[in-house]
C-alpha positions as CSV (number, residue, x, y, z in Angstrom):
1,X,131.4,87.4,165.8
2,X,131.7,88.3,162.5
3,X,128.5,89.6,160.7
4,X,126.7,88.0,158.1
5,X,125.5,89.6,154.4
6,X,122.3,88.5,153.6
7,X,122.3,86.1,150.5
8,X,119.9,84.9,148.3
9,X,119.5,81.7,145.9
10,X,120.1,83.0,142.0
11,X,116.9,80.6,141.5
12,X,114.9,83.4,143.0
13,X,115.3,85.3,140.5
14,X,114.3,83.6,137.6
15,X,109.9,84.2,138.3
16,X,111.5,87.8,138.1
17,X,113.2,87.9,135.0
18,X,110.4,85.7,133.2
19,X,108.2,88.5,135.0
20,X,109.7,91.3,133.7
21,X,110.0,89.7,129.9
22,X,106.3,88.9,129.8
23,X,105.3,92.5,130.7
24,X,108.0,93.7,127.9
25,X,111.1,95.1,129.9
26,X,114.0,93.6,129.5
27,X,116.1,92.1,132.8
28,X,119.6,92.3,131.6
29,X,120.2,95.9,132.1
30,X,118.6,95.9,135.7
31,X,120.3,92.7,136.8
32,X,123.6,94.0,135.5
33,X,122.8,97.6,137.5
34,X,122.2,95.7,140.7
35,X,125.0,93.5,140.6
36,X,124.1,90.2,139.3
37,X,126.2,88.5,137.0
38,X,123.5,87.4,134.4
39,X,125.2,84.2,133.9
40,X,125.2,83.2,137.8
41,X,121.8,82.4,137.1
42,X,122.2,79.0,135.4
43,X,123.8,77.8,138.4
44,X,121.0,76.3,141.0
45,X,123.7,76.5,143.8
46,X,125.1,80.3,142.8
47,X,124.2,83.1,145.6
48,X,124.2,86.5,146.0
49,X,123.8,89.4,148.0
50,X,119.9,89.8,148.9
51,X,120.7,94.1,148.9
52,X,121.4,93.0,144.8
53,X,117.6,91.6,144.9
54,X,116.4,94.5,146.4
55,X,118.1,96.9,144.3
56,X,117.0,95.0,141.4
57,X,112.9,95.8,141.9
58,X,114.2,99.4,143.0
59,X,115.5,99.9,139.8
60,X,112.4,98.5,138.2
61,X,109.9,100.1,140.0
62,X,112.1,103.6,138.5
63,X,112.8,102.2,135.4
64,X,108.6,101.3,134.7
65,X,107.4,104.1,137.2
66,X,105.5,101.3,138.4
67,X,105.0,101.3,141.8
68,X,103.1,98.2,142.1
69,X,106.1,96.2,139.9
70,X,106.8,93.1,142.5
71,X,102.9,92.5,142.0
72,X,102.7,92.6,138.4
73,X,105.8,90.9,138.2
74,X,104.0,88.1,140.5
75,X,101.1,88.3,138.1
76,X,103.0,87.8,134.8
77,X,105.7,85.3,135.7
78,X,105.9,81.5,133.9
79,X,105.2,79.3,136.8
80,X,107.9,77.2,135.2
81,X,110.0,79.1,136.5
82,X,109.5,79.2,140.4
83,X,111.1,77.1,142.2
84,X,110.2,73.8,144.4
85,X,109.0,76.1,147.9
86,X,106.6,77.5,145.2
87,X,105.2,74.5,143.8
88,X,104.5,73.9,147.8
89,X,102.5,76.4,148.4
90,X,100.3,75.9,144.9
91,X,99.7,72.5,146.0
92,X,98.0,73.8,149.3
93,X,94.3,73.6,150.1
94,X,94.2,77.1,151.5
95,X,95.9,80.4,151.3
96,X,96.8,80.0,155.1
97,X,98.4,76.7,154.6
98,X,100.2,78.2,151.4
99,X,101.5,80.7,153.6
100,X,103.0,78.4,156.0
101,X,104.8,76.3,154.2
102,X,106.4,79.5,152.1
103,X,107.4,80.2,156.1
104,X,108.4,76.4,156.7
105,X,110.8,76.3,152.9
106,X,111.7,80.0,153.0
107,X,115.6,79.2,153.8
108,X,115.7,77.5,150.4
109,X,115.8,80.9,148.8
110,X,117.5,82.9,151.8
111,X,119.2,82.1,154.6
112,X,119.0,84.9,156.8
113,X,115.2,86.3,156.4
114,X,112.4,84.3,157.7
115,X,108.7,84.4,156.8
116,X,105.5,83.6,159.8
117,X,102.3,83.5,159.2
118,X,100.4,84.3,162.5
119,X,97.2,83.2,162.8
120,X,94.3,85.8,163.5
121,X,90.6,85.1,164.0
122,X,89.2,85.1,160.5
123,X,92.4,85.6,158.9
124,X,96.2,85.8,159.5
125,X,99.3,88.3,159.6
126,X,102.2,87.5,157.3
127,X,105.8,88.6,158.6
128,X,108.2,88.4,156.1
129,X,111.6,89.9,158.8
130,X,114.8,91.0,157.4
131,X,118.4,91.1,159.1
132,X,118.9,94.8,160.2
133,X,120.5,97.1,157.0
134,X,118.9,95.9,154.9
135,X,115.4,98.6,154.3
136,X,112.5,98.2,152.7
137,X,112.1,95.3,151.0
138,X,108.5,94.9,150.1
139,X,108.9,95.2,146.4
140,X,110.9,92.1,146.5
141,X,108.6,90.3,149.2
142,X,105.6,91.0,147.2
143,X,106.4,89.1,143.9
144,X,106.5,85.5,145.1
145,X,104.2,85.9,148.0
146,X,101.2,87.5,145.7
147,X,97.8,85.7,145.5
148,X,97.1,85.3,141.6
149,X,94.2,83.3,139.7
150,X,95.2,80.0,138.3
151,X,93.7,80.0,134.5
């Protein structure tokens, strides 16, 4: 059976890039360093490798020497720019129900990684599980999934 390279929706990468402009770096350099072909993202259907999405908060996180980047990133990026899953989990009650719904919508944006939220008494356990190969990810996991105050 032949094995499958992770992709990822080029919408995903537009909270990013809006992200990174509003805390004054500027994408282009890093998207064209990790692969992406700036101009695959006005295509909603376009796809690539999730290792390019990866690569692409590596090289901010060493370009800002921020090591928190995916987080600030999360803080900073136009909510016009997420995409539907997104607007899912805003419209939830809770931060538990948020959770699973990014779980249920979650092969919008990829289709190989999946994302559980496992109940806990008085809280919960979020899995975000990668196909083997791939390392660590949280950088990237950590922008879309962070909590952030609605002004």
């Amino acid at each position: 059976m032949p094995r499958v390279t992770p992709s990822l929706t080029t919408r995903a990468f537009l909270p990013v890039i809006s992200g990174l402009r509003a805390l004054g770096h500027d994408p282009g350099p890093l998207l064209a360093a990790s692969g992406v072909d700036a101009g695959l993202l006005d295509d909603p259907d376009a796809r690539v490798p999730m290792a390019a999405g990866i690569d692409l908060f590596a090289r901010a996180e060493e370009r800002t020497g921020d090591a928190c980047i995916g987080l600030h990133v999360a803080e900073h990026a136009d909510l016009r720019s997420i995409d539907v899953h997104f607007y899912a989990m805003l419209a939830s009650a809770t931060l538990r129900d948020a959770y699973q719904r990014l779980g249920r919508y979650q092969r919008l944006i990829t289709d190989t990684s999946g994302v559980e939220f496992i109940p806990r008494p008085g809280g919960g356990v979020l899995r975000h599980a990668l196909p083997g190969g791939l390392g660590e990810h949280a950088r990237f996991f950590q922008a879309p999934v962070a909590p952030r105050n609605q002004k």
